[in-house]
C-alpha positions in Angstrom: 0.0 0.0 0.0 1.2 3.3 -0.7 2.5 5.5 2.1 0.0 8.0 3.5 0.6 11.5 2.1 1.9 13.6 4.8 0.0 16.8 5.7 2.4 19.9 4.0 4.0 21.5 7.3 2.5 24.9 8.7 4.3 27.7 7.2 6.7 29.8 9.5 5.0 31.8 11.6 7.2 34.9 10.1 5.8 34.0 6.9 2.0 34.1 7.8 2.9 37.9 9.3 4.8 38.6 5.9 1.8 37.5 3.9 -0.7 39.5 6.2 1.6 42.6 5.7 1.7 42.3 2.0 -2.1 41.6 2.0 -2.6 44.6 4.4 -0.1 46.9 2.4 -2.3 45.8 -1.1 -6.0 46.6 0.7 -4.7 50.0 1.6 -3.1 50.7 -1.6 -7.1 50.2 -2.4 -7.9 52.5 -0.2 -5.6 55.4 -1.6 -7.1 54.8 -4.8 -10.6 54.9 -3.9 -10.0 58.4 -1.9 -7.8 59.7 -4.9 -10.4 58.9 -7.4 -13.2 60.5 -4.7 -11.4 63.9 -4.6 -11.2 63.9 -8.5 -14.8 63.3 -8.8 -15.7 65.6 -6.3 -13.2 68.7 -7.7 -15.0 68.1 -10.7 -18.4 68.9 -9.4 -19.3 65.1 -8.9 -20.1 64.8 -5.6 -22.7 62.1 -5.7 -19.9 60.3 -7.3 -17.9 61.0 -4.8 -19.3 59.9 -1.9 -19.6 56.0 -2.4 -15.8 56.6 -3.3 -15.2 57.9 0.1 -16.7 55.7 1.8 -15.1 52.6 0.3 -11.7 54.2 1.2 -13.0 54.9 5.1 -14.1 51.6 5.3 -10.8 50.3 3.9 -8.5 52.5 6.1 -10.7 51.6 9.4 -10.5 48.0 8.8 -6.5 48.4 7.8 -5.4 50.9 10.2 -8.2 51.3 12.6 -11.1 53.6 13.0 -8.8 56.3 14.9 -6.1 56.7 12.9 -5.5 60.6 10.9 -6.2 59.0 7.3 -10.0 57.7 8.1 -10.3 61.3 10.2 -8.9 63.2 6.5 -11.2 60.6 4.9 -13.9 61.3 7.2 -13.5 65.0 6.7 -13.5 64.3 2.8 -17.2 62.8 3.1 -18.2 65.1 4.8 -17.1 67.9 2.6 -19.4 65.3 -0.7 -22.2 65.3 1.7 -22.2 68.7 2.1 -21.7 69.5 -1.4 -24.8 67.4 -1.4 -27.1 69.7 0.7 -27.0 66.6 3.3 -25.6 69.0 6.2 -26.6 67.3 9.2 -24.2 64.1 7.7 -21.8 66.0 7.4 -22.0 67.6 10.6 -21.8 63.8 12.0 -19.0 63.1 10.2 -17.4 66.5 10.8 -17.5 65.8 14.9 -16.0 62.0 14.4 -13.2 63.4 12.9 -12.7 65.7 15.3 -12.9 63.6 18.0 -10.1 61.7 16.4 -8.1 64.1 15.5 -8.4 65.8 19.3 -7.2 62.1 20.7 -4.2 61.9 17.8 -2.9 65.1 17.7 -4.1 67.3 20.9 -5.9 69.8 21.7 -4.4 72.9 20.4 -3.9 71.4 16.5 -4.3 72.9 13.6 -6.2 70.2 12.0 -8.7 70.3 15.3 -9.3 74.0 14.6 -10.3 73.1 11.0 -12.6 70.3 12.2 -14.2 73.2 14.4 -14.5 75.5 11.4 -16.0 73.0 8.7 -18.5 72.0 11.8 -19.2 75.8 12.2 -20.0 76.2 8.2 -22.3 73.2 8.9 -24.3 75.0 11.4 -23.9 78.6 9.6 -25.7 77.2 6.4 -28.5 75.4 9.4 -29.2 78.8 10.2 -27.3 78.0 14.3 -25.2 81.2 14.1 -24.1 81.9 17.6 -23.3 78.1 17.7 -21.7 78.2 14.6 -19.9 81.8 16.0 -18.6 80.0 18.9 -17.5 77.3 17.2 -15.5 79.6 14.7 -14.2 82.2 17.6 -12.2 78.9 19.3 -10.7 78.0 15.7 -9.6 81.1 14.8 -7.9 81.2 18.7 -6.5 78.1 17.8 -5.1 78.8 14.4 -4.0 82.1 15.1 -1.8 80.1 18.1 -0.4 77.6 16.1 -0.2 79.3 12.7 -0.2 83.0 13.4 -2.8 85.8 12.7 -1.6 86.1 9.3 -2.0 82.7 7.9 -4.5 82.1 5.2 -6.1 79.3 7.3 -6.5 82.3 10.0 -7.9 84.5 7.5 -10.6 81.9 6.2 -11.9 81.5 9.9 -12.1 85.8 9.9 -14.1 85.2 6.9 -16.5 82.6 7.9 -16.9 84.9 11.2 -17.7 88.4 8.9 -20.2 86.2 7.4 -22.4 85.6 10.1 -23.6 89.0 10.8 -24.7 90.3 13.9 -27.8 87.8 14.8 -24.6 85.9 15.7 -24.2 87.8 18.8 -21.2 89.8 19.4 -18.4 89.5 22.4 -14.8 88.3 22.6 -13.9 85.2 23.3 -16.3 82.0 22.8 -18.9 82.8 25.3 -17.3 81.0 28.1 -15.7 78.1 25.8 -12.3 78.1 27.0 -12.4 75.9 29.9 -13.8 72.9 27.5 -11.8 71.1 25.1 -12.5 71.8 21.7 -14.9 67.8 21.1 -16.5 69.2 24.4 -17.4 72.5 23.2 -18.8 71.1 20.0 -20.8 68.9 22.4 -22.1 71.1 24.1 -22.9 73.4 21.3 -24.5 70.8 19.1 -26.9 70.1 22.4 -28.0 73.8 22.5 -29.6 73.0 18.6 -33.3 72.9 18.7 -33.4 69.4 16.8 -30.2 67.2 17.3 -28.9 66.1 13.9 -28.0 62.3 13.3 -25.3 61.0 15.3 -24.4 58.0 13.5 -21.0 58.7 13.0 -20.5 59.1 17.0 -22.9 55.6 17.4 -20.9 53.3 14.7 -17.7 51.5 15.1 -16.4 51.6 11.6 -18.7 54.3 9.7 -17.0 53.5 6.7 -17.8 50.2 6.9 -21.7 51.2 7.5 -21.8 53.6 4.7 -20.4 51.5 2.3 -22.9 48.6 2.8 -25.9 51.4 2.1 -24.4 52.3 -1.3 -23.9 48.7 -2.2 -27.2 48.0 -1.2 -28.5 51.0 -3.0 -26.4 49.9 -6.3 -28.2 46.4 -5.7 -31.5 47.9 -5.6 -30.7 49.9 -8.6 -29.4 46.8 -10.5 -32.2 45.0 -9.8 -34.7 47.4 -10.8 -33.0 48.4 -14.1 -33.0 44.4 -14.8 -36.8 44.3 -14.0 -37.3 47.1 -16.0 -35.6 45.4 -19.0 -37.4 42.0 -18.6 -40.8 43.6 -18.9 -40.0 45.4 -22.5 -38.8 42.1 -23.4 -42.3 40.8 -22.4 
């Protein structure tokens, strides 16, 4: 009788976490090119296009490197910048505050990138009609900017710009009304609870908002598929 085939040994276990690397490395190369091709599409006024882009990049880069790492917060800020393009502000409010609450954890308090999270939040809530939330939210960017970048800097002089453009029914005062002693994620806290309806908060609720928003546009692309095939069955009837 022949000799029983012997079972191929394991590989080495420094292979497996070669393999995983590459594997990892590949996926997020994926990810790049999904975010690259969503910034095209959305620079070229396509942000619908956009959007399911993004959110197969954020899903990619929170499965790959995590759901708090600074790429899915840039990514998140992206989405947010489609949905808004969009007219879908209270989305990208959400997604707006997840990325800062990332960013605040990653980099600190006193970041540049954590003033413009506060700024884009504060354009969400101009455009909603919340002008002194969106003043106060502007008032502790441009402090923060102004900080780290100087009073001259153009990022400083977008915040002065956003802040001439709310008019007086903003309210007027130095300072951000008493903001100082909160961190800038609390402050946005506390100023999105002062809204008279609270917008969706998925992006604070999910794990890995990428992840959710992708399945939705899949399952919207499904839908979509399945009615154009439905449609084309009944002219062939």
């Amino acid at each position: 009788m022949p000799a029983c085939a012997q079972a191929p040994p394991h590989p080495p276990q420094a292979s497996v976490f070669e393999a995983q690397q590459a594997a990892e490395s590949a996926l997020q190369a994926v990810g790049d090119s999904m975010h690259l091709l969503g910034w095209e599409r959305r620079n070229q006024g396509s942000a619908a296009l956009a959007v399911p882009l993004y959110a197969a990049a954020l899903a990619v880069y929170e499965a790959v490197l995590g759901p708090g790492h600074p790429q899915a917060a840039s990514t998140l800020v992206n989405l947010g910048n489609a949905f808004f393009d969009l007219g879908r502000h209270p989305e990208a409010a959400a997604l707006y505050r997840r990325s800062l609450a990332i960013d605040e954890e990653v980099l600190g308090t006193e970041h540049p990138d954590v003033a413009m999270d506060l700024s884009n939040l504060g354009i969400v809530y101009r455009n909603l009609g919340h002008l002194p939330q969106a003043r106060r939210l502007f008032l502790r960017a441009r402090r923060l900017l102004a900080q780290a970048l100087g009073e001259d800097h153009p990022s400083t002089h977008t915040v002065d710009r956003n802040l001439s453009k709310l008019g007086p029914a903003a309210g007027a005062g130095p300072g951000d009304e008493g903001g100082d002693s909160l961190t800038p994620r609390m402050l946005a806290q506390e100023v999105t609870g002062t809204l008279d309806s609270a917008p969706p908060g998925f992006a604070e609720e999910e794990a890995t908002v990428g992840a959710m928003l992708l399945r939705a546009h899949v399952d919207a692309a499904r839908e979509a598929a399945e009615a154009a095939r439905a449609a084309a069955c009944g002219e062939e009837g």
